[in-house]
Backbone as CSV, one residue per row, in Angstrom:
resi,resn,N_x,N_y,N_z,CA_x,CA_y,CA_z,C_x,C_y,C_z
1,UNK,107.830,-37.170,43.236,106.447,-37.288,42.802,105.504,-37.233,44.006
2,UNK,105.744,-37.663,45.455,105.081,-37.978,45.996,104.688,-36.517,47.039
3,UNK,106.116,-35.562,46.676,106.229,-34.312,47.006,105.204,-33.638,46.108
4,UNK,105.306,-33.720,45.045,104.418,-32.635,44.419,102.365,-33.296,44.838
5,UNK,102.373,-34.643,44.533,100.746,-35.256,45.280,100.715,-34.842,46.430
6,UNK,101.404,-34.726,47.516,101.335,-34.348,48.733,100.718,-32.805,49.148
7,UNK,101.181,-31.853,48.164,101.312,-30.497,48.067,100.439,-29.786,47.405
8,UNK,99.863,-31.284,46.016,98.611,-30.445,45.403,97.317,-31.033,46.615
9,UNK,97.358,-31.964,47.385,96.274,-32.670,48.017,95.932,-31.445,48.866
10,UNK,97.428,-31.080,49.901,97.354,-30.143,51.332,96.766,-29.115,50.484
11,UNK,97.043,-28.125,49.250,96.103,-27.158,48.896,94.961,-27.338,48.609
12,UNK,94.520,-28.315,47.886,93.100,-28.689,47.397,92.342,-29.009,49.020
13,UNK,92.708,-29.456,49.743,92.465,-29.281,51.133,92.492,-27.608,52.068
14,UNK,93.636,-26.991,51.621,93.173,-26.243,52.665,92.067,-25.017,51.683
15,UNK,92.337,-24.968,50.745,92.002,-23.920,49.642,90.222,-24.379,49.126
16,UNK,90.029,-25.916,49.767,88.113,-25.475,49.360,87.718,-24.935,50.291
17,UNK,87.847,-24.629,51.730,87.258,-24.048,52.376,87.166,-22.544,52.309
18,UNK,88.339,-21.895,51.461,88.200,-20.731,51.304,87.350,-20.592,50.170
19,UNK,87.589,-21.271,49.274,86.134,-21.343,47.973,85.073,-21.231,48.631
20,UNK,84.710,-22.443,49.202,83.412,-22.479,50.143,82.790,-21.026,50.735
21,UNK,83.731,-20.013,51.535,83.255,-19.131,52.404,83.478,-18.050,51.060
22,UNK,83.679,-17.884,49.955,83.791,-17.041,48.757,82.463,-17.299,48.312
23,UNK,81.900,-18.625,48.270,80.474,-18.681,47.594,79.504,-18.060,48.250
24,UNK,79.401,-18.516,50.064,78.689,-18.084,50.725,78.835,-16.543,51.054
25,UNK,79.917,-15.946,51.068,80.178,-14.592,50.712,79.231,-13.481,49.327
26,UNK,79.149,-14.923,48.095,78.589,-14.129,46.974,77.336,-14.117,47.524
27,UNK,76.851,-15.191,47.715,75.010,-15.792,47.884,74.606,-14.592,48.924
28,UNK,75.499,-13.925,49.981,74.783,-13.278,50.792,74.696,-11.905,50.439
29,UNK,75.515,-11.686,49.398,75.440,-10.262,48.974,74.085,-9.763,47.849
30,UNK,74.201,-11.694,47.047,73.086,-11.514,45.923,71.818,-11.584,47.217
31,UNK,71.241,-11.989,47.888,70.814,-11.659,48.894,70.293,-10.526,49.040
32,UNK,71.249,-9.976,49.901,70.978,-8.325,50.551,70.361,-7.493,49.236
33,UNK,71.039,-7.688,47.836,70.736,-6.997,46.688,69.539,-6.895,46.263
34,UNK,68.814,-8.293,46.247,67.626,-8.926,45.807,66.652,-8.380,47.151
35,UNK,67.140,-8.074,48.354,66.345,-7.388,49.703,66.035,-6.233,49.242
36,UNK,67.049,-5.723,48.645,66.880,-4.004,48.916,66.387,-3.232,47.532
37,UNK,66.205,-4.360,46.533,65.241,-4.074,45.306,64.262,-4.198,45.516
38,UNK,63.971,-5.534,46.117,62.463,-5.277,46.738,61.683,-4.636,47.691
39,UNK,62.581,-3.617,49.071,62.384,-3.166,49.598,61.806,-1.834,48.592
40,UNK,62.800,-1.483,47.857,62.867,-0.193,47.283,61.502,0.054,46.384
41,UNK,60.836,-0.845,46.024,59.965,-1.192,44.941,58.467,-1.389,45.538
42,UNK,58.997,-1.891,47.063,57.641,-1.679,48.137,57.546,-0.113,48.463
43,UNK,59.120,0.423,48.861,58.717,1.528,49.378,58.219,2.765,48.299
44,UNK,58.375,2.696,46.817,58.035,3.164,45.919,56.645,3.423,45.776
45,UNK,56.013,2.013,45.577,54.789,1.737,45.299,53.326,2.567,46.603
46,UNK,53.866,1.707,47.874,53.459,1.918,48.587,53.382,3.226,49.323
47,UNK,54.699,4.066,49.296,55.294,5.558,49.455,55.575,5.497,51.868
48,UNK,56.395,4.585,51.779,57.023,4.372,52.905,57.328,5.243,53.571
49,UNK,57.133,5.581,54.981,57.996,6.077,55.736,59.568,6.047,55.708
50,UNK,60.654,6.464,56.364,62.184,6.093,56.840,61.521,4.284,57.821
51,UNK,61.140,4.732,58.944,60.487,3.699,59.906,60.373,2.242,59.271
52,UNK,59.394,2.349,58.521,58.401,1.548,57.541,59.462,0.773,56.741
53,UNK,60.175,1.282,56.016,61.255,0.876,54.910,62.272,-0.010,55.460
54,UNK,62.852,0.378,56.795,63.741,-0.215,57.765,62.759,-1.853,58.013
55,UNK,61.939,-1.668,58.544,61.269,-2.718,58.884,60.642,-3.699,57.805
56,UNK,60.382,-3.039,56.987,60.033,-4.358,55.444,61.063,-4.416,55.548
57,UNK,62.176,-3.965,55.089,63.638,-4.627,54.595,64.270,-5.770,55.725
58,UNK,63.908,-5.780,56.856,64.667,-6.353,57.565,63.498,-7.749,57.741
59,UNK,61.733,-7.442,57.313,60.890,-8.160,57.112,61.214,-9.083,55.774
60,UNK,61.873,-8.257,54.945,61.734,-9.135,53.788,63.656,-9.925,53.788
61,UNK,64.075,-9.458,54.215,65.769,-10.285,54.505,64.852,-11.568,55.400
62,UNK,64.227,-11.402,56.347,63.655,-12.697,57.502,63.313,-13.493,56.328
63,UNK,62.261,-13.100,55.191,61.667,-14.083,54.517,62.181,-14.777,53.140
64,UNK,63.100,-13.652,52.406,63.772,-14.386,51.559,65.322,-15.375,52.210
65,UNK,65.333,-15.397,53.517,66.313,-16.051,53.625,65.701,-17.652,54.350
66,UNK,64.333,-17.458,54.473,63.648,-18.558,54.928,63.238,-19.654,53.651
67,UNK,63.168,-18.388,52.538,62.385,-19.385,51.417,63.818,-20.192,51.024
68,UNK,64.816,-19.428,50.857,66.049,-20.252,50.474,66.417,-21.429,51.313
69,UNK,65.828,-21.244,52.569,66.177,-22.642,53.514,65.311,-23.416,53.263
70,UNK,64.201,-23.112,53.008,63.452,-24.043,52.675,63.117,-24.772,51.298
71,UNK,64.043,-23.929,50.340,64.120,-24.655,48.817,65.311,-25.543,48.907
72,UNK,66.011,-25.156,49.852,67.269,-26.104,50.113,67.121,-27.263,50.778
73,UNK,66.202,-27.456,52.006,65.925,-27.873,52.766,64.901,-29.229,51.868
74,UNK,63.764,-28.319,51.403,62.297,-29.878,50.927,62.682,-29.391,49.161
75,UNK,64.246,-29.899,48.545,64.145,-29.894,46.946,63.833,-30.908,46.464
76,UNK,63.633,-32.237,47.204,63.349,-33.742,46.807,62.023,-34.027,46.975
77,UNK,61.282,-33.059,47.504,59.484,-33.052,48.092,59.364,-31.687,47.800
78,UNK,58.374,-31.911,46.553,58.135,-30.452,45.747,56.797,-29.911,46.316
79,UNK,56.015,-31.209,46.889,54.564,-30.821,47.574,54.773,-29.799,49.004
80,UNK,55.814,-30.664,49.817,55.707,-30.122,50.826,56.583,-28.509,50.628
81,UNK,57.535,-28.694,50.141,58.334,-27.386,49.330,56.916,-26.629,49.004
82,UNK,56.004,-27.052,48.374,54.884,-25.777,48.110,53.936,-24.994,49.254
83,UNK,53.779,-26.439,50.134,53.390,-25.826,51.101,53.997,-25.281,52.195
84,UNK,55.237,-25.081,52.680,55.900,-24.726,53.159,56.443,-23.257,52.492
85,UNK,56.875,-23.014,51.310,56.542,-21.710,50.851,55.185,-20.753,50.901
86,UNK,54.059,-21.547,50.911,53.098,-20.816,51.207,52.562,-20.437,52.525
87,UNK,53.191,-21.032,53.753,52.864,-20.798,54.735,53.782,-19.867,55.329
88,UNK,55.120,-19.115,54.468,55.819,-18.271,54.433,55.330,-17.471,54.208
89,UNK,54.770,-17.371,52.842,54.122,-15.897,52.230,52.879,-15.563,52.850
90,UNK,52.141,-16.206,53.552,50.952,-15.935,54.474,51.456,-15.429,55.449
91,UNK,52.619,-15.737,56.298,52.955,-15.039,57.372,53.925,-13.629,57.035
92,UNK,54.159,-13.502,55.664,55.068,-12.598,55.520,53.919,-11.524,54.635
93,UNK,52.934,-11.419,54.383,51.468,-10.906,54.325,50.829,-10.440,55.505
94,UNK,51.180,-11.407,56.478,50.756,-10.710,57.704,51.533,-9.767,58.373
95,UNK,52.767,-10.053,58.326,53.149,-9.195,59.092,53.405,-7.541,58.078
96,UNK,53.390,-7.952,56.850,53.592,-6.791,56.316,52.415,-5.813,56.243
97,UNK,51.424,-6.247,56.314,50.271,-6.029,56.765,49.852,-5.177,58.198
98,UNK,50.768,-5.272,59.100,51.311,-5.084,60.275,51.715,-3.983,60.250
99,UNK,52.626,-3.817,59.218,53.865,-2.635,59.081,52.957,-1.238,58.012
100,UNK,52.519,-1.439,57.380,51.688,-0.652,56.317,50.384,-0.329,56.567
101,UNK,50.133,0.411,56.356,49.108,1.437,56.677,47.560,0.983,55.855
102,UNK,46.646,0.959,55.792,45.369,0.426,54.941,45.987,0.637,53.661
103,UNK,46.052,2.539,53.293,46.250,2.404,51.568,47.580,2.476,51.189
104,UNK,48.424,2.092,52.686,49.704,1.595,51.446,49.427,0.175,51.466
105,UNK,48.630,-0.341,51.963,48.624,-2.007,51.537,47.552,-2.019,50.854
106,UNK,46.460,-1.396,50.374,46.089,-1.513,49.057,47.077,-0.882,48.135
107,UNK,47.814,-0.346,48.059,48.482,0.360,47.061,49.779,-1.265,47.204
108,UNK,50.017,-1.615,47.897,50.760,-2.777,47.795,50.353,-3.592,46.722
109,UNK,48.964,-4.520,47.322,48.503,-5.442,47.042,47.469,-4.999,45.191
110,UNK,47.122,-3.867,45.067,47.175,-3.608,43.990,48.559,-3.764,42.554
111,UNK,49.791,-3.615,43.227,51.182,-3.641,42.677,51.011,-4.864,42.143
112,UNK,50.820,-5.340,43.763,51.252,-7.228,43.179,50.493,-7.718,42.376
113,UNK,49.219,-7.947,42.208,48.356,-8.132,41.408,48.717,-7.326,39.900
114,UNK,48.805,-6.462,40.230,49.405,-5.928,38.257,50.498,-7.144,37.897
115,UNK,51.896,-7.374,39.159,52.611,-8.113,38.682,52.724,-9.238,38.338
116,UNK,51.354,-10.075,39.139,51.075,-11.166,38.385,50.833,-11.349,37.321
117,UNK,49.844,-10.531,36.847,48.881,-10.300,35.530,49.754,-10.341,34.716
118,UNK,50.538,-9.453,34.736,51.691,-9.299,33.752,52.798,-10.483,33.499
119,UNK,53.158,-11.042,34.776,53.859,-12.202,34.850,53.135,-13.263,34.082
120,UNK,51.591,-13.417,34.233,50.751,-14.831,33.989,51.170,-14.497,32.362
121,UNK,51.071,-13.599,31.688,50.590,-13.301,29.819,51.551,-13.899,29.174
């Protein structure tokens, strides 16, 4: 008996850590996925360069992997969680802002605004 407790413990031991790096394996792929829809949907809208597209995408991987640290990070403080997301999307406005040209960032910021509208109804 003490053979078989011994044997399910050492697997349940060595075998969560491989669970563990399987989850973080999924999360980074849903990730990259959720990057490159939204890249694709900027570079659509907006009508991107090669250049341009490279750089939001690697702009928007910086920021959706910040908001996730930071929903992880302040989930017990929903205030500061708000403001701390918003001082994300201001800097991730700026710099995209940076990267895009006048009327692809009205042609941006026109997008987003439809998608609110539509989101708010």
């Amino acid at each position: 008996m003490k053979k078989i407790y011994t044997t399910a413990c050492l697997l349940l031991t060595l075998g969560a850590p491989v669970l563990l790096a399987q989850n973080v394996v999924a999360n980074e792929a849903a990730l990259h996925s959720r990057v490159t829809s939204l890249s694709r949907r900027i570079a659509e809208t907006a009508k991107l360069s090669e250049g341009q597209y490279v750089r939001v995408k690697r702009l928007n991987l910086v920021m959706m992997s910040e908001m996730e640290t930071i929903k992880a990070r302040f989930a017990a403080e929903p205030v500061k969680m708000d403001e701390q997301l918003a001082e994300l999307q201001a800097r991730y406005d700026w710099d995209l802002a940076a990267v895009l040209q006048p009327r692809q960032l009205a042609a941006y910021n026109e997008a987003k605004i439809s998608t609110v509208a539509v989101n708010a109804q």
